[in-house]
C-alpha positions as CSV (number, residue, x, y, z in Angstrom):
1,X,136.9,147.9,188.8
2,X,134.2,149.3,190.2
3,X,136.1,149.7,194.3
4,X,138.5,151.6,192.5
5,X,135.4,154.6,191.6
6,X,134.0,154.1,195.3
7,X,137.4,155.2,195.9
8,X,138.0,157.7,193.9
9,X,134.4,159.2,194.9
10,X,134.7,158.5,198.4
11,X,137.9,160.3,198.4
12,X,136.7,162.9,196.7
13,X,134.0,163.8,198.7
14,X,136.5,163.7,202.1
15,X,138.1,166.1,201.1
16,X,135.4,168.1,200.5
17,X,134.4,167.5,203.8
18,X,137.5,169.3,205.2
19,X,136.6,172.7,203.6
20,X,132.9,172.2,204.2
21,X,134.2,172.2,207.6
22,X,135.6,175.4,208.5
23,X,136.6,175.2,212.1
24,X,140.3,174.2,213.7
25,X,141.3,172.4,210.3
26,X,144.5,172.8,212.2
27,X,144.2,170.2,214.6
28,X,144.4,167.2,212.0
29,X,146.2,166.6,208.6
30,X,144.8,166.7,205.4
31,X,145.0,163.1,204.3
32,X,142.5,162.6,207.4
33,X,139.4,162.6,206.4
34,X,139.6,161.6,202.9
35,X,141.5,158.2,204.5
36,X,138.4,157.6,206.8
37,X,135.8,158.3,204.2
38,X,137.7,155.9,201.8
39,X,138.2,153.4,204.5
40,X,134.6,153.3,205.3
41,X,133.2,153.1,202.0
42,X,135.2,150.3,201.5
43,X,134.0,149.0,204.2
44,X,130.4,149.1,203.6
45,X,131.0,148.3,200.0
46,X,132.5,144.9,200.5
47,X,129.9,143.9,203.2
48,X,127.6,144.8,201.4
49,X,128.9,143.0,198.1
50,X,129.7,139.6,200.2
51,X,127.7,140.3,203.4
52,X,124.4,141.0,201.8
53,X,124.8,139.6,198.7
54,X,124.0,142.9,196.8
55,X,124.9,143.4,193.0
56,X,127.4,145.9,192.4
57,X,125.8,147.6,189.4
58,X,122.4,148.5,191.8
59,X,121.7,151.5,192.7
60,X,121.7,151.2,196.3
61,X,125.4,149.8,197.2
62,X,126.7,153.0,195.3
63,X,124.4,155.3,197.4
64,X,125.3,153.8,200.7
65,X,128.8,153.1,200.4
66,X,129.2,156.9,198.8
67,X,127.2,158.7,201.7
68,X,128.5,156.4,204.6
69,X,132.0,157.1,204.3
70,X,131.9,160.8,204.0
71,X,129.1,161.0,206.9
72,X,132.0,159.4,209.0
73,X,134.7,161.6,207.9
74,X,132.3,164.8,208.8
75,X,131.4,163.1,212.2
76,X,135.0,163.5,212.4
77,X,135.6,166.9,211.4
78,X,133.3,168.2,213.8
79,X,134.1,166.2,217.0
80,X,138.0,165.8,216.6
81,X,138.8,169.5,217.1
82,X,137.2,169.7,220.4
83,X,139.1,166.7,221.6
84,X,142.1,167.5,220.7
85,X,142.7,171.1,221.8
86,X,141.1,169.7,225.3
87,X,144.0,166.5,225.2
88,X,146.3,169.4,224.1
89,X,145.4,171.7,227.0
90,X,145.5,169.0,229.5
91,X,148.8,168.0,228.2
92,X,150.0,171.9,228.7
93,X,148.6,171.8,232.2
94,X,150.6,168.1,232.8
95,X,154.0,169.3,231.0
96,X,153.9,172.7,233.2
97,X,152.7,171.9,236.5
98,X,150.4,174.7,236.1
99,X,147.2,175.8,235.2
100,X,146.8,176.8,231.4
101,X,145.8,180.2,230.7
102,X,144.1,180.5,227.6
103,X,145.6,182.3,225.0
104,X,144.4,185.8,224.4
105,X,144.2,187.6,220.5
């Protein structure tokens, strides 16, 4: 019962995560990041539980499962953006056998 509010909570906080982030949410979906902070905490939770032989009711599972998963999902949000518009660019500059001028506003 208790994976299903690590979860929950995880999830939560993901998606929290993408509007804490501000820049080039266009350059990934909005499932993203609460899927990776979910996946992570899950993660950690259950090696922790059956690694590490922790008790699920202490404080200390909770804390690191719950601030894990989103730190992941932020790493994320910040370093994905980059990457992608430079694989997009470089894609561009493949596709059209030219250089890529950036776009001007």
């Amino acid at each position: 019962m208790e994976i299903l509010f690590v979860i929950l909570l995880s999830a939560a906080f993901g998606l929290a995560m993408r509007y804490l982030v501000r820049t080039a949410r266009d350059t990934y979906g909005a499932a993203l990041l609460p899927s990776v902070s979910v996946a992570v905490s899950v993660i950690v939770w259950v090696a922790l539980l059956w690694g590490l032989n922790w008790q699920f009711d202490g404080t200390w599972i909770w804390v690191a499962a719950l601030v894990v998963g989103p730190l992941v999902a932020l790493a994320i949000a910040i370093v994905l953006p980059g990457k992608r518009q430079a694989a997009d660019k470089e894609l561009l500059t493949r596709l059209s056998g030219v250089k890529a001028q950036p776009a001007r506003a």
